[in-house]
N, C-alpha and C positions, 0 to 999 in steps of 0.2 A: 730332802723332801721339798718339791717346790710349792710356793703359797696354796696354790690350785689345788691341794691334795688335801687341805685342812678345810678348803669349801664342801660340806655336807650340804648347808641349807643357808637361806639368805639370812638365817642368825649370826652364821659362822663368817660372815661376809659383813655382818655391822661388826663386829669384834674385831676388826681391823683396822690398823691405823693408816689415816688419809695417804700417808707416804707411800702405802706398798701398793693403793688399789693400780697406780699404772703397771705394775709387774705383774697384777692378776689381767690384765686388761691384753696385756702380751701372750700370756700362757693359755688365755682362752682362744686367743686369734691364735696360735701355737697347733691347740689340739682342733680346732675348728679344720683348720686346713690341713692337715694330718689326716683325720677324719673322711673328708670330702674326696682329698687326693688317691683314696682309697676305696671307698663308697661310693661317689658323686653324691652332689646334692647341691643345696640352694646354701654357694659359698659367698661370693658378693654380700647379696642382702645381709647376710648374718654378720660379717666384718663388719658391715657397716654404722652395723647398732651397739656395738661392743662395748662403748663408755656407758651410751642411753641404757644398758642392761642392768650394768652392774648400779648407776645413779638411783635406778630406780627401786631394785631392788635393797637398795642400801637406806634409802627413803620412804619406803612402804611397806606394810607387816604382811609381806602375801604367805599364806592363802588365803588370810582375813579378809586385806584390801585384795580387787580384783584385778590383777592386768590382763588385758582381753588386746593379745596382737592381731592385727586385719592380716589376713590369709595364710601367716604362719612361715612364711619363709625364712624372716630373722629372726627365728625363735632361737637357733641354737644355744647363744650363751644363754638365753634363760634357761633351756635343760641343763646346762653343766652346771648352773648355781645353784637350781631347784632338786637336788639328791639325784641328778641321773650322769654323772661323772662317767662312774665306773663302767655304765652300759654306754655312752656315747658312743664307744667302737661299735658298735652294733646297727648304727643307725642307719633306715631304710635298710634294712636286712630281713629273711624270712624271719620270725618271731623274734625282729629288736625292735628297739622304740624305733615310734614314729618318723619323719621329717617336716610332722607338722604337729601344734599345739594338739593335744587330747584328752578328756576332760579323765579317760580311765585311769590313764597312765599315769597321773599324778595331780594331786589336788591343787596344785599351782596350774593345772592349765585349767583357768576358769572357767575357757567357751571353745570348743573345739572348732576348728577352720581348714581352711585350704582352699574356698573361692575368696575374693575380694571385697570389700567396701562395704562387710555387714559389719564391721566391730561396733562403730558409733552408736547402732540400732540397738546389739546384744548388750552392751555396756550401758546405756538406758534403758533395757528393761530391768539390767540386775542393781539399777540407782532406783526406779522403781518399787522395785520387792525390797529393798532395804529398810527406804521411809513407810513403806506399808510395814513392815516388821520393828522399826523401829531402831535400828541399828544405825550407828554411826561408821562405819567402813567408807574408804576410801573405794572409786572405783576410775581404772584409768584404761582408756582405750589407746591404742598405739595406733596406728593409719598409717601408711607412706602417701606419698604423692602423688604414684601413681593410680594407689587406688580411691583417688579421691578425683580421677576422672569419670568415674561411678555413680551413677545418680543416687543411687541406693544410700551411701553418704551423707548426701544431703536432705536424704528425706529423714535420714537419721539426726542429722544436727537441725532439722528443721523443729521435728517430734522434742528433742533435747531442750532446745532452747524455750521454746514454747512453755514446758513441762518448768525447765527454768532449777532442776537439780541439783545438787551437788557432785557434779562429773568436771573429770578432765579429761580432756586429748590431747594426745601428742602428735604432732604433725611430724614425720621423719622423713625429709625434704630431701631428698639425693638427686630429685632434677630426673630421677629414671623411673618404668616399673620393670619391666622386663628389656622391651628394646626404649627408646627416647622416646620421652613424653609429647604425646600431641593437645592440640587444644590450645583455645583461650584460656582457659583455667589455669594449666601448667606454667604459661605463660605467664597468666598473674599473681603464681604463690610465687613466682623467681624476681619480686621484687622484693627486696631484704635490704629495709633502709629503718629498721625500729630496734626497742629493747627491750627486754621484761619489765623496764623501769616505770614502762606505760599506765602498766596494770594500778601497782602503785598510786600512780600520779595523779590520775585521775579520780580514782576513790578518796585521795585526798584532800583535790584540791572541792569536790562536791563537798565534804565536809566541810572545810575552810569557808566556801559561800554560804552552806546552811547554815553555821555560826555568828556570817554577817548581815544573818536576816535580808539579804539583795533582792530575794523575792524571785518567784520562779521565774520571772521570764529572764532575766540574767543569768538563772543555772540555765537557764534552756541555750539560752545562745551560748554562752561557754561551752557546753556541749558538742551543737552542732562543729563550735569553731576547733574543737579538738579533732571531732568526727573528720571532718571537712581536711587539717592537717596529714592526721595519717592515714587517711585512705589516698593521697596523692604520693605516696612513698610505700606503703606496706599491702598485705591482702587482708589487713586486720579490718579495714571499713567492711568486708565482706562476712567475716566470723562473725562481726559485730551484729551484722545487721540479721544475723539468725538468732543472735542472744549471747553470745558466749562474749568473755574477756580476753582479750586477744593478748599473749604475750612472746615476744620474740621478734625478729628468729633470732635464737642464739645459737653457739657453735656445738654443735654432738659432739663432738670427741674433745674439747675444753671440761674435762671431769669435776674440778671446782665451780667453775660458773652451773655445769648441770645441778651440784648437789645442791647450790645457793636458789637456784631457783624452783627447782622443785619441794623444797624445804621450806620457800617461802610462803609460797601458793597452799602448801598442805592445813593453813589456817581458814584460808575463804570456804564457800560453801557455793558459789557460783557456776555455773556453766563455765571453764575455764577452756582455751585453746592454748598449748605452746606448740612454736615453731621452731621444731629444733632443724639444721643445717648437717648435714651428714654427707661425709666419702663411698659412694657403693665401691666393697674391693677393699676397703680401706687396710695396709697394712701388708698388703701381699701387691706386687706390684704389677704382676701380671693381668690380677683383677681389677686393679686401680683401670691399666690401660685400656683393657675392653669386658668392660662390666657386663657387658649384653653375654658376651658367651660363658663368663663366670656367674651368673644369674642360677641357672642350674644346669651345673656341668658334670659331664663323666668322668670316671677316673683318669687321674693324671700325674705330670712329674711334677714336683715341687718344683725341682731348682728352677726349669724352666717354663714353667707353666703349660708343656705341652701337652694336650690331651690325648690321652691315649686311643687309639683306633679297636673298635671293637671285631668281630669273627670279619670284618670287610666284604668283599664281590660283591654282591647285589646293591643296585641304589636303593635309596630308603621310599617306600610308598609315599611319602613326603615331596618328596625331591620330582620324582616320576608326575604328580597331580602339577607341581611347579613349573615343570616343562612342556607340560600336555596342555596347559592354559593356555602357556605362552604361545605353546605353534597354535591354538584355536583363534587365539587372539588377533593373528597375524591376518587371519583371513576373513575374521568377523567382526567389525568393530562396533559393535554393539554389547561385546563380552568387557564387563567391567569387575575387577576383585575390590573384595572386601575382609577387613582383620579385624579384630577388639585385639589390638598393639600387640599379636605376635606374627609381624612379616616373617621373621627368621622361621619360628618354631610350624607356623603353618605350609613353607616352603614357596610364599609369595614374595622374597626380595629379590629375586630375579624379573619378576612383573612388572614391580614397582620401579627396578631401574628403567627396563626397555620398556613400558608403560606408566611413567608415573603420573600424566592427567587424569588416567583410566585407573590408579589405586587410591585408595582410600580405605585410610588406617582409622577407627572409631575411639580407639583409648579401649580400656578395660571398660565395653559398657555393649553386652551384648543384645540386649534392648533395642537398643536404638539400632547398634548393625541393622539389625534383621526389618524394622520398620525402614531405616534408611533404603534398603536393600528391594523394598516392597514398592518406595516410592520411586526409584530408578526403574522397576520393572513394569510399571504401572506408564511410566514414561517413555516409553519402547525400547529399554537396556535391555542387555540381560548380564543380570549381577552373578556372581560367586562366591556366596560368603563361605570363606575356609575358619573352619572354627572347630576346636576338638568340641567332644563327642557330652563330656562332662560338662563343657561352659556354655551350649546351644543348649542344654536342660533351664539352665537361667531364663532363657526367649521361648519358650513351649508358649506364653499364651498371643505371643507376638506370631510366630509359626501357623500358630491354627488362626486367628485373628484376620492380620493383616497379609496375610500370603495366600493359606489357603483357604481361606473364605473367599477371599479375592480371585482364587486361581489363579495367581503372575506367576511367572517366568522365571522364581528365583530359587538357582542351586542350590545345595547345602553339601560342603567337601565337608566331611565329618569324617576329621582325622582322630586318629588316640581311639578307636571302635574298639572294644576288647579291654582285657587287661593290660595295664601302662608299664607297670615293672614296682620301681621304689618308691613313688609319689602315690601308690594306697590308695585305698578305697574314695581319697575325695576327687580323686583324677582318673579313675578304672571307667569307661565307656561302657557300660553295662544295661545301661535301659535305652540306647535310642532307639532300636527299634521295637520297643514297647511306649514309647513315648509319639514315635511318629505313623507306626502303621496302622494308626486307626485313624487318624485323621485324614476327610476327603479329599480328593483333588492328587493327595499324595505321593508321588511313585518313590520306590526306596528299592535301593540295588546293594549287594556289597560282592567286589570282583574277589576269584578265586586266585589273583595273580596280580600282578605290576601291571601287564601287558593288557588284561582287561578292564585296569581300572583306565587306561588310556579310553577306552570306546566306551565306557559306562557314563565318562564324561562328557562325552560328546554326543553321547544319549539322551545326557540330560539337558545339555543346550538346544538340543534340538526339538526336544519334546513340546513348549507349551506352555508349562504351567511347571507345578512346585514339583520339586525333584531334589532326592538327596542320596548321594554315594556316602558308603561307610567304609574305611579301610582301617589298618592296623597301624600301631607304633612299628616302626623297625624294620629292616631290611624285606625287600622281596627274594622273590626265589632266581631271579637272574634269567629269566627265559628273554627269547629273543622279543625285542617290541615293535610292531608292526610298525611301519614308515606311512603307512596309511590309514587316518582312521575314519572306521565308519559307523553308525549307531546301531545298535544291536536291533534285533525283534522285540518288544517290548513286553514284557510277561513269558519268555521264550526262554524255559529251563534247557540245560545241555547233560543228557546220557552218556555219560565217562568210561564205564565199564557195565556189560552186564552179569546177570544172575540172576538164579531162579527161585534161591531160599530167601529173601526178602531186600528192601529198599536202603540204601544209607543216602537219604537225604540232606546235603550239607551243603550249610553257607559260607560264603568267603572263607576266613582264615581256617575253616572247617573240610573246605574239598581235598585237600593233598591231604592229610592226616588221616580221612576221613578213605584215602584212593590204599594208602599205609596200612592201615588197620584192613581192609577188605582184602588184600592180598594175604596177610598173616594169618587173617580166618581160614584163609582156605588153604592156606601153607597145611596150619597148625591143626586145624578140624575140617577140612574138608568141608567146609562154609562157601555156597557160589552168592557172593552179593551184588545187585547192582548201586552203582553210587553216582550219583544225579549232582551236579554243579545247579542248584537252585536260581543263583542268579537275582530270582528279583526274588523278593519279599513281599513285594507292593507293586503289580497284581503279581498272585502265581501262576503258574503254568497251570490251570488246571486239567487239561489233557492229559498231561502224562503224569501228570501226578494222581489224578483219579482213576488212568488206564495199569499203572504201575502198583496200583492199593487192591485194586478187582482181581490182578492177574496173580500178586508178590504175596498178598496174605498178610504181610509183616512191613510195619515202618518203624524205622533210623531215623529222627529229626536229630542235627546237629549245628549248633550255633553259639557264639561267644559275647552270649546275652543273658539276661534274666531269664527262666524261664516262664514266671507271668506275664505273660502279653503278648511275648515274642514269636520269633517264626514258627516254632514247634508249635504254640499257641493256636498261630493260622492256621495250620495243617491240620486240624483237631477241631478249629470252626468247617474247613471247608470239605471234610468227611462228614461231620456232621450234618451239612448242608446239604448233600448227596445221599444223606440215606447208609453212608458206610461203616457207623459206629462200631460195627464188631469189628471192624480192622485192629488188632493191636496195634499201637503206637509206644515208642519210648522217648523221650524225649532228653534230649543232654544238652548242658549250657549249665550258667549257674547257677547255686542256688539260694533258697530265699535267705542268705543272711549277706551281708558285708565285706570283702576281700582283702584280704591285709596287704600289705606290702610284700615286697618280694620280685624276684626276677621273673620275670615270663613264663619261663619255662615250670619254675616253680610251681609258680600259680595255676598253671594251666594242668599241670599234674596230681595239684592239692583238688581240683575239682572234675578229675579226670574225664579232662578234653586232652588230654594227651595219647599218644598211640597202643600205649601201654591199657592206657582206663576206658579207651574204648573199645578194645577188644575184648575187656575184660566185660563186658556192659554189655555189650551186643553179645555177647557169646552165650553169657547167660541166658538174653531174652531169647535169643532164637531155639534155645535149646529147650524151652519151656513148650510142654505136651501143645 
């Protein structure tokens, strides 16, 4: 039996002697990458933290004490310490555990996450509610580096320090978040010239002065003269000057110096910060090499770290926005791209090569993208911020605010639209266009194709004012793509097929499914449908969609959305706006609860957007007296 197998809970993990915890420290990197090589998932990050896991957990009574990881990517070894072993294999799987911290799945996940840079906040409210209750509990926030290019951070450590708690943080420094850290900031945590001894030293030698009666203005300059020392060597003047005690950096994967120092610190009551130093990848050598693509990867080989190719042909709507920039770019230099640090995953490092004074990477801090974004377009640019679908929810009030109040001129590529696969409900694209089609000024398209999302784009460059394309995770359908683009009719839906028993109105990843099912109705029942390529969301067609409601009797709304707010939503104002309430409508998309994890296909079948559940859905409505 290996150690791993006698880990139930982090009891069974103090019950162990110092000697063996490097053999559990192997066997969780063991099954971590076992696990991922099989599932994909967020394998980097999680090597990376594998001593900081077990230190911590070896050091603190969780679920009592709280540990609250910032976005959950290195959670792993905390699920295999905290009772979920046995289900690991499961992980990011239809009904397995998560790939991210969740407060259901077990009472060690204190704060449930999957966006960035809120731990510091949530970990300050529950240092809060503790001294309101009176409890002594430890409460420790984890952070990486990258997500402490996030404002939201620091308005957390600002709140923190202020408040002046009994909190820690750990800083888990890898130099990375997803691709290479940008910024001054990052810049200035990768100065690593201190020790935990700091901490220490300096409450000591305060004592030692107030003993010698020297009178404050000698503690004061002692002070500053310490102050003054390690902020020209560390980022500690910086922690400092928000309130917290800065201790570190010391090494993450050195397991005695972790447990010495988190052992040590478990006495203060201060605002504490550690800076621990960490490998993303650490352990697997492949990930050591190129962290960026082991971050969160697909299934793959061990031995060689190669990753496996998924059903292949078609390029990814990803890759297709990436190329379609770059020929727009070629001929408009006023087209400038914008990331919050993911060039790779948003399909802009090809821009960045062949344009890199025209890119600009923001860090994990989608805020400011989009205001950044406003002030270039406000300057005669015209910007493109590519940004999935869930991390442009963060800038809703910078979007209505600064863009379209303004009406500038700036895109929104809102990739990841729909549901994402294994990364769950905190990463499922499900409200943007409940989120942005009410806002004015607006136009919002999502293409039925590859090929149209090429001309939806240059739709939106051309237009004016605020414009946002929504596409999917994951391959297109492989159709040929026009060598030349031009911008569509703007509000100018396309009639695909007709019929005379009622409308199937459908968006993006909704038209071919949508063209699938209409054919099988009529295979199967003798159903003639027509089925309308919508196109835009923001405005609609209302000709034919008001001429198709008078003549059709019956509407199909179909979208890979919420359905409060969403497209089916508008179709429903703009009948009602006409006078044509008696029209039935049925509306499909999702529904009002949360989407678990799971593969596409899955998901899309669980909430039957699939060809199967829309036939089954429409069959019924149409069949209705």
């Amino acid at each position: 039996m290996s150690i791993l197998e006698t880990i139930n809970s982090p009891d069974d993990l103090k019950k162990l002697p110092l000697s063996q915890l490097p053999a559990v420290a192997a066997e969780l990197r063991t099954m971590i990458i076992e696990t991922c090589a099989k599932n994909g998932g967020h394998l980097a990050p999680s090597l990376g933290v594998v001593e900081l896991t077990i230190a911590l957990h070896r050091t603190f009574n969780s679920p009592a004490d709280k540990i609250i990881w910032d976005v959950g990517h290195q959670a792993y070894a905390h699920k295999i310490l905290t009772g979920r072993r046995e289900r690991f294999p499961t992980l990011r799987t239809l009904n397995g555990i998560t790939g991210f911290p969740k407060r259901a799945e077990s009472p060690h996940d204190a704060f449930g996450v999957g966006h960035s840079s809120t731990s510091i906040s949530a970990a300050t409210g529950y240092a809060a509610a503790r001294d309101l209750d009176e409890r002594r509990n430890k409460v420790i926030a984890v952070i990486g580096d990258g997500s402490m290019t996030g404002g939201m951070a620091y308005e957390g450590m600002n709140n923190a320090g202020a408040l002046a708690k009994d909190l820690i943080v750990v800083l888990n420094d890898n130099e990375m978040s997803i691709a290479e850290n940008v910024g001054a900031l990052s810049t200035f945590l990768s100065r690593t010239s201190s020790s935990e001894f700091v901490y220490r030293f300096k409450k000591n030698t305060e004592a030692f002065l107030k003993r010698m009666d020297v009178g404050k203005g000698v503690l004061h300059v002692a002070r500053k003269l310490e102050e003054s020392f390690k902020g020209l060597f560390t980022p500690g003047m910086m922690f400092e000057a928000f309130g917290f005690n800065y201790i570190g950096p010391i090494d993450g994967h050195d397991l005695p110096k972790l447990l010495e120092t988190l052992e040590g610190i478990k006495k203060f009551h201060d605002p504490i910060l550690i800076h621990v130093l960490t490998k993303k990848g650490k352990g697997y050598k492949p990930a050591e090499d190129n962290p960026s693509l082991f971050h969160g990867v697909g299934p793959f080989e061990i031995e060689t770290g190669k990753v496996l190719k998924g059903k292949g042909g078609a390029a990814s709507y990803t890759a297709i926005f990436g190329n379609t920039l770059c020929k727009l770019a070629a001929e408009d230099e006023r087209i400038v791209a914008i990331t919050a640090a993911m060039p790779d995953g948003t399909g802009l490092s090809g821009f960045a090569k062949e344009y890199p004074e025209r890119f600009f990477d923001m860090g994990i801090a989608e805020q400011h993208g989009v205001a950044f974004a406003a002030g270039l377009a406000a300057s005669g640019l015209r910007p493109v911020f590519a940004v999935y679908s869930t991390f442009l929810q963060r800038a809703y009030d910078l979007v209505f605010h600064d863009v379209c109040l303004q009406n500038l001129p700036v895109t929104f590529a809102v990739d990841r639209a729909g549901v994402v696969g294994s990364d769950g409900p905190t990463h499922h694209g499900a409200f943007d266009l409940s989120y942005l089609r009410h806002l004015p000024n607006m136009t919002l398209m999502a293409p039925k194709d590859e090929n149209e999302l090429q001309h939806m784009l240059t739709t939106a460059l051309d237009l004016g004012g605020p414009a946002a394309v929504r596409y999917p995770r994951g391959n297109g359908y492989g159709v040929p793509l026009d060598q030349t683009l031009a911008p569509l009719p703007v509000g100018r839906a396309e009639l695909l097929r007709e019929g005379d028993d009622g409308v199937l109105l459908a968006l993006g990843t909704m038209v071919y499914p949508a063209l699938e099912a209409a054919g099988q109705l009529e295979k199967e029942h003798g159903m003639a449908l027509a089925v309308v390529n919508a196109r835009f969301v923001k405005p609609l067609d209302e000709t034919l969609i008001l001429g198709l409601a008078r003549t059709h009797g019956r509407i199909v709304t179909l979208e890979e959305n919420a359905l409060q707010g969403g497209f089916g939503t508008a179709i429903l104002e703009l009948l009602e706006q006409h006078g044509l309430t008696g029209v039935p409508v049925l509306r499909l998309g999702y529904p009002d609860h949360y989407i678990p994890q799971g593969e596409q296909h899955e998901l899309r079948a669980m909430v039957g957007l699939d060809c199967a559940g829309i036939v089954a859905s429409v069959h019924a409505f149409i069949s209705r007296p």
